[in-house]
N, C-alpha and C positions, 0 to 999 in steps of 0.2 A: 235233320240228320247232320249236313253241316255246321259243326261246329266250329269259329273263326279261334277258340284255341287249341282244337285240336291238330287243325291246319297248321297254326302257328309254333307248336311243341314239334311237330311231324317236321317239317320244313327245319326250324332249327335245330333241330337230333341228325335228320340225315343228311343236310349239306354241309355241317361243321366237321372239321377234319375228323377223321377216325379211321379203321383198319379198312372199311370199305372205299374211303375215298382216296387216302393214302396210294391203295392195288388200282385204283382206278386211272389217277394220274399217272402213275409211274407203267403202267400198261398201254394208254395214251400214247407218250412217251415212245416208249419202246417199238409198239405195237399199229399205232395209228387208230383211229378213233373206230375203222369202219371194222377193223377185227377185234376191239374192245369192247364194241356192242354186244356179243352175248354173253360178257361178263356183264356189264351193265344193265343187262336187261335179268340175266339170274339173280342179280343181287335183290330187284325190284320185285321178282315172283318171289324169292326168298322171304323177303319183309312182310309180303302177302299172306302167304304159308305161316309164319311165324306168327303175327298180329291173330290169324284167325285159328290155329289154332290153342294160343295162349288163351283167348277171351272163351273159347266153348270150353274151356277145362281149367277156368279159372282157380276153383275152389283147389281144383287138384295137384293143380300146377302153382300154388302160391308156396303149399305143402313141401311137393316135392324140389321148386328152385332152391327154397330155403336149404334143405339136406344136401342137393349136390352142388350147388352154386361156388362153394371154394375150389371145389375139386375141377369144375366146369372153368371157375377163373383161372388157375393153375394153369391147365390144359390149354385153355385158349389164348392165354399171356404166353406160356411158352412158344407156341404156333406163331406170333407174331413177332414175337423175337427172333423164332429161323425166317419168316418171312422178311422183317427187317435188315436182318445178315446178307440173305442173298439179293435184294433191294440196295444196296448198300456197295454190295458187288460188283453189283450189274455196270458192264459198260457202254459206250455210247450205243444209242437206238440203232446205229448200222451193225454192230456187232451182236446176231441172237439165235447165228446157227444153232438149233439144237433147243431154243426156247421158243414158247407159246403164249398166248395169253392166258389167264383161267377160262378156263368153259362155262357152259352155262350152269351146266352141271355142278361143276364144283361151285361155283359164287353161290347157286341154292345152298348148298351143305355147307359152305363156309358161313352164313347164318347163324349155325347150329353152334358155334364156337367162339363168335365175334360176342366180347362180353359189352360193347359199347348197343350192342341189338337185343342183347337180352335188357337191357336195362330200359331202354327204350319201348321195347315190346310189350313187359310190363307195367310198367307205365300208363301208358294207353291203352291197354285191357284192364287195371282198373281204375281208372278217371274217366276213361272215355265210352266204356261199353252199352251200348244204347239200351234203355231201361223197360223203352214202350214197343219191341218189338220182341218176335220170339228170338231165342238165342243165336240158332243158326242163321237165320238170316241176318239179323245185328249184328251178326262176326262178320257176315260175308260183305257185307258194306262194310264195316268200320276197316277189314282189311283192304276191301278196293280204295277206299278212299286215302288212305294213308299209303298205296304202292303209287298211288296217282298225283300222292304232292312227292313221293321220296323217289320216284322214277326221273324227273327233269332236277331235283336236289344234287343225285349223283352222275348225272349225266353231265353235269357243270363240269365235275373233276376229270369226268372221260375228253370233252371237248378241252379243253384248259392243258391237259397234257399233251393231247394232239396236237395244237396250235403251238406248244413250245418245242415241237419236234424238231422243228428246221434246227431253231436258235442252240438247242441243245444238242445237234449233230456238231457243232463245234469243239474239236477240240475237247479241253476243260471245261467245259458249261456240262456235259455232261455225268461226269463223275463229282463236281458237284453238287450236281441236280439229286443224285444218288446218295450221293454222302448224307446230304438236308433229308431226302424222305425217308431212308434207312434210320435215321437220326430219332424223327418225329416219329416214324410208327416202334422205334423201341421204346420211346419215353410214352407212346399213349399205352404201349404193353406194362409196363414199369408202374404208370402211376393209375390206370386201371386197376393190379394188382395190386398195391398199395393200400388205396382207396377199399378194396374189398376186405381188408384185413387190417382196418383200422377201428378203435371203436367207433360207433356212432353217437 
C-alpha cells in the first residue's frame, strides 16, 4: 500500500509553499506554534476528508470538478486575496488584540476552497487509488496515509513561524515579514488563477 511516489508527490504538494502553509507561518508568527496547532492539525483532517472522499466518488467527482472548477478557482483565488490583504496588514506578533488564529474548524472548510488542495487531491485519487482493495477501505488508507506524510509537511511552516517570532517582534522585521507573505500568497492566488484559465 505504500507507495515511495505517492509519499513523495504527498510530501512535495503539502510542504511547498501554498495557501495552507503561507496561514500557517504567518499564524506561527503571530500566534505561536502552541495556539497554531489546531489549525494545523484541521488542515491535516481537512486533507484526510478530502483525499477520501474525492477517491470514493471518483467517477462523480472528476464530472462534477470539471463543471464547477472555474467558479470554485474564482472563489477560492478571491479568498486568498482578502486573506493576503489582511496578511499583508497585519502588524507585529505583539500587536493582535481582537485577532485569533484559524480554528480547527475553519482550516477543515478552508480545504474546501484552497484550489492548490483540490489539485492535489485529485491527483492522488486518480494515480494513486488502490486497485486490490475494496473502495472504502482503499480511500480510507490512501487518505491516512497522505494526512500522515502532510501533517509534519505543514507542521514545518507552523514551527518555522513560531521560531521567527522573537526575531520578527522587532521593529521592522515584522511588517516585512507580512509584506513577503501577503506578497507570496497574492501571487500563488494570481497565478493559481491564471494557470486555471489558460489553455492546456
Amino acid at each position: 500500500m505504500i507507495d515511495a511516489a505517492l509519499v513523495s508527490y504527498v510530501g512535495v504538494m503539502s510542504v511547498t509553499p501554498g495557501p495552507n502553509n503561507l496561514l500557517l507561518a504567518a499564524s506561527g508568527v503571530h500566534f505561536g506554534l502552541r495556539r497554531t496547532l489546531p489549525q494545523m492539525l484541521g488542515i491535516s483532517v481537512g486533507h484526510f476528508l478530502q483525499v477520501f472522499l474525492v477517491t470514493v466518488t471518483i467517477q462523480a467527482a472528476v464530472s462534477w470538478v470539471s463543471g464547477i472548477r472555474p467558479w470554485l478557482a474564482i472563489v477560492g483565488c478571491g479568498y486568498l486575496l482578502v486573506l493576503s490583504w489582511q496578511i499583508f496588514r497585519a502588524g507585529a506578533p505583539e500587536e493582535k488584540e481582537g485577532r485569533r488564529p484559524m480554528r480547527f474548524h475553519e482550516s477543515i472548510l478552508f480545504q474546501a476552497i484552497n484550489p492548490k488542495a483540490w489539485v492535489m487531491v485529485t491527483n492522488v485519487a486518480l494515480l494513486f487509488a488502490p486497485r486490490n482493495l475494496p473502495l472504502i477501505e482503499g480511500a480510507a488508507l490512501l487518505a491516512l496515509l497522505c494526512a500522515a506524510v502532510n501533517l509534519p509537511c505543514v507542521g514545518l511552516w507552523a514551527v518555522t513561524g513560531d521560531r521567527l517570532r522573537r526575531f520578527l517582534a522587532r521593529g521592522r522585521a515584522a511588517l516585512i515579514f507580512n509584506a513577503t507573505m501577503g506578497v507570496l500568497m497574492a501571487g500563488t492566488a494570481i497565478w493559481l488563477l491564471v494557470g486555471e484559465f489558460l489553455p492546456h
